[in-house]
C-alpha atoms as one frame of an Amber mdcrd trajectory, in Angstrom:
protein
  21.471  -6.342  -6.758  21.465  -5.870 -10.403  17.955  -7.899 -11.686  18.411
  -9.748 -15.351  15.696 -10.742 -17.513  14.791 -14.226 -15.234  15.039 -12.444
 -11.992  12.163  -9.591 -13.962  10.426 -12.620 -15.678   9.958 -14.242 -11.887
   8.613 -11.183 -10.239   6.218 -10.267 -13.053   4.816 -14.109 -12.228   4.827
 -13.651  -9.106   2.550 -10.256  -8.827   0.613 -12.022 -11.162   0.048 -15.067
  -8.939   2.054 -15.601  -5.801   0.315 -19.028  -5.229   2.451 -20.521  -8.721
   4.491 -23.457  -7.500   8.702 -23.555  -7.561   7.891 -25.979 -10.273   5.644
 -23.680 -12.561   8.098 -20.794 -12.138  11.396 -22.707 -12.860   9.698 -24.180
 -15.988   8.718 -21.094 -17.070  12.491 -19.273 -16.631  13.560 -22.923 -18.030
  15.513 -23.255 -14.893  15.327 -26.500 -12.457  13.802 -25.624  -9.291  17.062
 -25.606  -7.193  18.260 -22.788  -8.972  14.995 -20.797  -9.290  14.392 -21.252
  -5.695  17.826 -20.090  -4.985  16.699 -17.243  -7.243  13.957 -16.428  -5.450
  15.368 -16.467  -1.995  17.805 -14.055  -3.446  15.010 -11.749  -3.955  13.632
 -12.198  -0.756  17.028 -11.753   1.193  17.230  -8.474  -0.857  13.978  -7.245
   0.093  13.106  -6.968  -3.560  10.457  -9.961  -2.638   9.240  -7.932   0.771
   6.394 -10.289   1.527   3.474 -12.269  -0.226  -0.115 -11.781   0.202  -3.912
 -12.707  -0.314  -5.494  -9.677  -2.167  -9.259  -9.048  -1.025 -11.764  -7.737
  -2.688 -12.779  -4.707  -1.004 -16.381  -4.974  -2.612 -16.965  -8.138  -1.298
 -16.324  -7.417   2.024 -18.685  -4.005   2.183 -15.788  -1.347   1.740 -16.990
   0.668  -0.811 -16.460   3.930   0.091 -12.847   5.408  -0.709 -11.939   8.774
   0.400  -8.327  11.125  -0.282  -8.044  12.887   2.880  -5.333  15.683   2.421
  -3.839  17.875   5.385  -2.495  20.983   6.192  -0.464  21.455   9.855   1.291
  24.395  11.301   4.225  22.316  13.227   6.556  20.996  11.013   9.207  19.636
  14.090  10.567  16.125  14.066   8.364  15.288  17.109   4.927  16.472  16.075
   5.841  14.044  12.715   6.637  11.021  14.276   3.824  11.071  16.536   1.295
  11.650  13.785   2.800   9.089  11.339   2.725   6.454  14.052  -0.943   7.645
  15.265  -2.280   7.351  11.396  -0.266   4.317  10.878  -2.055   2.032  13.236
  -5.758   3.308  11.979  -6.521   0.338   9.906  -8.873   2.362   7.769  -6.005
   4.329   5.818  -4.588   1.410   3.476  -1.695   4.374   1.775  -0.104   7.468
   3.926   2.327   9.597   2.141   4.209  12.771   3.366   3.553  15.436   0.324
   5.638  18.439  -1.326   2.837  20.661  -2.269  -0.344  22.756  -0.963  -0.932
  20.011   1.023   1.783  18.139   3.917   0.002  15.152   4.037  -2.301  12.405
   1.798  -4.231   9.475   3.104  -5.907   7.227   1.076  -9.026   5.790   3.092
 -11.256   2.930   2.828 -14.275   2.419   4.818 -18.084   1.032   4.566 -19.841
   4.402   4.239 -20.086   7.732   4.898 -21.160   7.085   8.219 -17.786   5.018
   8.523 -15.765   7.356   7.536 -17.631  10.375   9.486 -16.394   8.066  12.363
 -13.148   7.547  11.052 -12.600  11.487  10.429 -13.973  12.464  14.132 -10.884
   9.702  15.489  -8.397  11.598  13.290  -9.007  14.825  14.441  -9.776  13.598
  17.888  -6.095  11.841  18.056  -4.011  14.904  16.264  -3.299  18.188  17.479
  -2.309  20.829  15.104  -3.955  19.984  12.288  -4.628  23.084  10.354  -6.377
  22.020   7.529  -8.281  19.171   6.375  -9.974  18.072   3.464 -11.521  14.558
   1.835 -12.411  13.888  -1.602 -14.169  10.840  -2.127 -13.898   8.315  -5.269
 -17.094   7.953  -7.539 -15.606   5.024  -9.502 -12.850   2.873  -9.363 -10.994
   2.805 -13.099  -7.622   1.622 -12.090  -6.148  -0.462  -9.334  -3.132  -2.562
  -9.465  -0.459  -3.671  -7.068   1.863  -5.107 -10.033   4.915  -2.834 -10.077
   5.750  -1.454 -13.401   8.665  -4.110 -14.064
């Protein structure tokens, strides 16, 4: 789906503030809101739009503490993969996983309470994995960028 400058205009609003109205967005892309909402269902049947949500603040809710965890394994087969994707996967505590080219095969991005927390949270990782070779945490200090707006 090729995107034109209402279709960018739309999703820009809409990472903005996903709680603006059909009629705030169509007035803004000077569309009526048939059209606009046609629009927009468009970008949700695409999976452009993949789903709209409240975002917390982490502060406010006592999670503090953000730590990289990077690791090293020996077994590289299909199997050993999929089982430790869907094992990190479900540990609400990692909020990004990425597989990595690099020194490093994989990258977590963890937020917990504390130290404590995440002592806890480290002990159920390497409790749940076998093979893990290597693994190391750094831990944020301060915060100096976060976004979830997509450079559009």
């Amino acid at each position: 789906m090729e995107l034109d400058k209402t279709d960018l205009t739309l999703l820009a609003m809409l990472q903005k503030d996903s709680t603006l109205s059909l009629n705030e967005l169509a007035e803004a892309v000077n569309l009526t809101t048939t059209p606009c909402w046609k629009r927009l269902k468009k970008l949700e049947d695409e999976g452009i739009i993949s789903q709209r949500v409240a975002l917390l603040s982490p502060e406010k809710l006592g999670l503090c503490f953000t730590a990289f965890v990077l690791v090293k394994t020996s077994n590289h087969s299909h199997e050993w993969y999929q089982n430790f994707a869907q094992t990190v996967s479900v540990f609400p505590e990692v909020m990004e996983f990425y597989r990595m080219a690099g020194e490093y095969d994989y990258m977590m991005k963890v937020l917990v309470k504390d130290m404590t927390s995440y002592d806890n949270f480290y002990k159920k990782l390497v409790n749940s994995v076998d093979e893990l070779s290597n693994v190391t945490s750094t831990f944020a200090m301060e915060p100096l960028k976060y976004t979830t707006a997509l450079p559009i």
